[in-house]
N, C-alpha and C positions, 0 to 999 in steps of 0.2 A: 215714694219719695225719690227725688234725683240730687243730686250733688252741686245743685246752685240752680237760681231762679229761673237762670237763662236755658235751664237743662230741663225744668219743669215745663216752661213756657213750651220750646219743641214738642217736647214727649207729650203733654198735656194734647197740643193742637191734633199731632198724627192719632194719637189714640181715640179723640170726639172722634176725629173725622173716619175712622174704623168703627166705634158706635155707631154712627150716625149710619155706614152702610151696610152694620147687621142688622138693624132695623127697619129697612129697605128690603132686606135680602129676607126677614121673615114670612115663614105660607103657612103658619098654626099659631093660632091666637096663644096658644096658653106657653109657645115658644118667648113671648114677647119679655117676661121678664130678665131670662135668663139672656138675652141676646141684648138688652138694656144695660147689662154689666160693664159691656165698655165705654159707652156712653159716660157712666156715672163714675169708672175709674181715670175719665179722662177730664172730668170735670176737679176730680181730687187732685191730680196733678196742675193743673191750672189755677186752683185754690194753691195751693204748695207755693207757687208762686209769687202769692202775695205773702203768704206766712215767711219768707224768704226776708222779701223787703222789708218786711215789721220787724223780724230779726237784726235788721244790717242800718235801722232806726230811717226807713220812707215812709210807708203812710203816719196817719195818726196813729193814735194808740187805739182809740174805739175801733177800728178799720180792721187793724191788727189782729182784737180781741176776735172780732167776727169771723175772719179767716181762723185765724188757728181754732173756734169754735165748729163752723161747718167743716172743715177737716175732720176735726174727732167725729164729729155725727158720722159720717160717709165711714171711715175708719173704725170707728168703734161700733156701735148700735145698727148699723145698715149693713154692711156686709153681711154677718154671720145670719142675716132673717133673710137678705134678697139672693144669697147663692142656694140654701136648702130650699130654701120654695122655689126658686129657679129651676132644680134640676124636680123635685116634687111634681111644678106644675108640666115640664114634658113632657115626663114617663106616657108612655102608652102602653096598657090603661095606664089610668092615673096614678100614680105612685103610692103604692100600702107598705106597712112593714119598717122598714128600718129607714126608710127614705122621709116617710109621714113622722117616723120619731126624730128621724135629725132634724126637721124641718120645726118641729116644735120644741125641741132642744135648741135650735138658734134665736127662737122669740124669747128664750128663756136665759139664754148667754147675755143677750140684748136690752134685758130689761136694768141688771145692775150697771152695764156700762153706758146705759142711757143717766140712771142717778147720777154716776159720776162725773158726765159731764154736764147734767144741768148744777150740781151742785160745787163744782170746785172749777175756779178758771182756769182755764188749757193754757198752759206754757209751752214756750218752743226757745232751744237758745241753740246755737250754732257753734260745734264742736266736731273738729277736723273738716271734713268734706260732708255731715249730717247736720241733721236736724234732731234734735233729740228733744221729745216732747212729755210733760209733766200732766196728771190728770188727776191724781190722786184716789186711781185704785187703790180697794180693800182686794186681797185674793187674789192677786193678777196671776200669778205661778197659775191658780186653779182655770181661771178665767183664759187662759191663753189657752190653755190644753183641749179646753170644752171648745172654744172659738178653731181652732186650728182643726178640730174632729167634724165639728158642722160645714167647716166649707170645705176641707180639703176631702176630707171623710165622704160628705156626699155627693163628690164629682167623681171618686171613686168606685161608688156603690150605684151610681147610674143605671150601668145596664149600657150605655151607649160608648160604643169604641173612642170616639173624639174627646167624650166628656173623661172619661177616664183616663187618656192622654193627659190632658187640659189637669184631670188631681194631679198624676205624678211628678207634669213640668213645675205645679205650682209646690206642692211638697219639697220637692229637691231643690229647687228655685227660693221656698223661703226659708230653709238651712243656711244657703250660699248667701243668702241677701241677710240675711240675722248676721252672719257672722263677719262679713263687712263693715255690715252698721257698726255691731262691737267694740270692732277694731278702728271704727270711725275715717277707716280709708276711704269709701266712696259708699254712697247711697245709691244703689241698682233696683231697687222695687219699681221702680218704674220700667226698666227696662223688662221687668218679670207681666208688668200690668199689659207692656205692648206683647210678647210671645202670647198672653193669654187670652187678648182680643183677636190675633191671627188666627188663633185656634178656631175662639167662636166664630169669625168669620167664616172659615168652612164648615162649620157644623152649621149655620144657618143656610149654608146654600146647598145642604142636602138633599138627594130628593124623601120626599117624607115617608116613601113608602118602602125605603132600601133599609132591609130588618137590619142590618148591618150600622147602624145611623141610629136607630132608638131602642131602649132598651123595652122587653114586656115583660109587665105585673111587679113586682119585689116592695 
């Protein structure tokens, strides 16, 4: 999230356009999802965009509805399944152990915050320099803590120098960005989504054979 439409719209454009050339920059198939994350966090901000305007009464309401709904999807039920299979499908070998249980621990964070939002419509109202968005979780406290462990948890447990960067910016990055929102001074998760698309852009232009760059077995 950024702190008005006009700050979405930016951030949104630079961050595709950072997807768009780690996905270019991939030489390993099973790299492709995790290097797809900026792509899809820059489409979330571009979405934000229009949830902006629905807020501040531009499009229709149906229009409205739509964004602030694929926003939750990206946000809620996508993340926590496309970062653990993300760093899962890298691993060389293929990730076992605690990387194969996060990775099945986030299709399982994913499946209540999928109900909630096919079942309750997504609200957004505009409160200080945020957005503050309603969904009608059951368990959020719990549901944060397991989502927060799956992505952040398994870019730390990687194995790979860059990606484990990439946990700790995001980690310390979503303290500082919670506690903003909070206080409703400024919205900076978007400025956390671009640091963490720079990152993947050099891990995708690694060379793939430098043991230093991917993590083995775990």
């Amino acid at each position: 999230m950024c702190w008005s439409a006009e700050a979405d719209l930016i951030a949104g454009t630079v961050i595709t356009g950072l997807g768009v050339c780690c996905l270019a920059r991939v030489r390993r198939l099973p790299d492709v999802p995790l290097a797809a994350l900026p792509l899809v966090l820059g489409a979330h901000q571009l979405i934000e965009a229009a949830v902006w305007s629905g807020a501040e009464g531009g499009p229709s309401a149906g229009a409205a509805q739509w964004a602030r709904a694929a926003w939750a999807v990206i946000a809620l039920p996508l993340l926590p399944v496309l970062v653990p299979l993300g760093v899962w499908c890298s691993a060389r070998p293929p990730g076992q152990g605690p990387r194969a249980a996060l990775a099945l621990l986030g299709v399982a964070v994913a499946v209540p915050l999928a109900v909630a939002v096919a079942a309750h419509p997504v609200t957004a109202e505009i409160h200080g320099h945020t957005l503050r968005y309603g969904v009608g979780l059951a368990s959020a406290p719990l549901l944060l803590a397991c989502y927060l462990l799956v992505t952040v948890g398994s870019l730390l447990l990687s194995g790979d120098r860059l990606l484990r960067l990439l946990g700790t910016l995001v980690g310390l990055g979503a303290v500082l960005c919670g506690v903003l929102y909070e206080l409703a001074f400024a919205s900076t998760w978007c400025a956390l989504a671009a640091l963490a698309s720079v990152v993947l852009l050099r891990w995708t232009g690694r060379p793939v054979a430098d043991p230093s760059a991917r993590g083995s077995g775990g």
